[in-house]
Kinemage of the C-alpha trace (Angstrom):
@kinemage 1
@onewidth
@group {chain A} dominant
@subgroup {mainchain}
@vectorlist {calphas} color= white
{ca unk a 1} P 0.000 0.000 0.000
{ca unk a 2} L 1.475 3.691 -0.859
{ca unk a 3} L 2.035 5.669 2.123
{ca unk a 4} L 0.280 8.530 1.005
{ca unk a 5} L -2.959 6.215 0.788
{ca unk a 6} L -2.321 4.635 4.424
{ca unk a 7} L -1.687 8.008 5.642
{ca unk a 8} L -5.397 9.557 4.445
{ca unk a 9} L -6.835 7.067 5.701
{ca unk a 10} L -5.360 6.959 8.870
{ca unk a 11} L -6.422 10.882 9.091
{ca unk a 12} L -10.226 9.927 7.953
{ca unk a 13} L -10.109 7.462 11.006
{ca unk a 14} L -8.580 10.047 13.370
{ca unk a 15} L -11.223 12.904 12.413
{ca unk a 16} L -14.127 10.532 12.440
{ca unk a 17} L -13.554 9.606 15.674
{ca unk a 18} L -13.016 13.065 16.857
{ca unk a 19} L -16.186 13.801 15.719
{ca unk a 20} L -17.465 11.010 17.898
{ca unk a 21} L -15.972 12.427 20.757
{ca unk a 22} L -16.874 15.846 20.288
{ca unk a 23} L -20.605 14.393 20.095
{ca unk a 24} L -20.518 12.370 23.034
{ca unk a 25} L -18.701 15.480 25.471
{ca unk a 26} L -21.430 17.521 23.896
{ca unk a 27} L -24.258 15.468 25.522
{ca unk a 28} L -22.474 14.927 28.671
{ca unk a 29} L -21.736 18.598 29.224
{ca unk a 30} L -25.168 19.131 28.443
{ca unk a 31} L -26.206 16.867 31.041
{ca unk a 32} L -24.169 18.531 33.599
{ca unk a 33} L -24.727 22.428 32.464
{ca unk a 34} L -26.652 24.336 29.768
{ca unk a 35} L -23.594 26.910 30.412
{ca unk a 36} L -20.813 24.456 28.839
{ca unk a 37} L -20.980 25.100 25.156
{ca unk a 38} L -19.235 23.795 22.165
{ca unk a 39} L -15.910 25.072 22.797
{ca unk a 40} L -15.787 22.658 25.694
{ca unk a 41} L -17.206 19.967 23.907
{ca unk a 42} L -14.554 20.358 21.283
{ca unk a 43} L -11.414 20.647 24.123
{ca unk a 44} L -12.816 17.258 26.023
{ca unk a 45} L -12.728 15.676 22.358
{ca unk a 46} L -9.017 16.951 21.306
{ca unk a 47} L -8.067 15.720 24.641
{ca unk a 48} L -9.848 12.751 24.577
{ca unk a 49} L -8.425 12.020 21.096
{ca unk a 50} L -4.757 13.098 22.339
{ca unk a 51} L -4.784 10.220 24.943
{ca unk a 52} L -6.489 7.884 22.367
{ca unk a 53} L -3.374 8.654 20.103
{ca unk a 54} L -0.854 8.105 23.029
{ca unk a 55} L -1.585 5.042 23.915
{ca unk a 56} L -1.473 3.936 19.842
{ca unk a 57} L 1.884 5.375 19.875
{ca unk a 58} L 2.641 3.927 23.387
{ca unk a 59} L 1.342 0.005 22.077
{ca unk a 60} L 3.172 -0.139 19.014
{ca unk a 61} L 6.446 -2.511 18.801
{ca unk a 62} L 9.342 -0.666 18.286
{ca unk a 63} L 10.729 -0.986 15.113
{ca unk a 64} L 14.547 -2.392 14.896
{ca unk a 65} L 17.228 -1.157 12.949
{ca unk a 66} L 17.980 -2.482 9.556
């Protein structure tokens, strides 16, 4: 597979499922104030999604020198 290809889809992934998170904070912050808006929602799913890529980057083998 060409990088290139591996890599858009990899970024598809990433932004779908920050969009998923984004949603989900959105309801919960509802839940706990009317106040919370969408910029919270939106910080809760970039963090949520910066953990989510950590421990990706943190479960991956390490690759050995050729």
């Amino acid at each position: 597979m060409k990088p290139y290809v591996f890599g858009i889809g990899v970024m598809l992934m990433l932004s779908s499922s920050m969009t998923g998170m984004i949603w989900i904070a959105s309801i919960g912050l509802r839940r706990l104030s009317k106040r919370l808006g969408p910029g919270s929602a939106a910080a809760a799913g970039a963090l949520a999604l910066s953990i989510l890529i950590a421990a990706l980057a943190w479960s991956a083998p390490a690759r050995e020198a050729a």
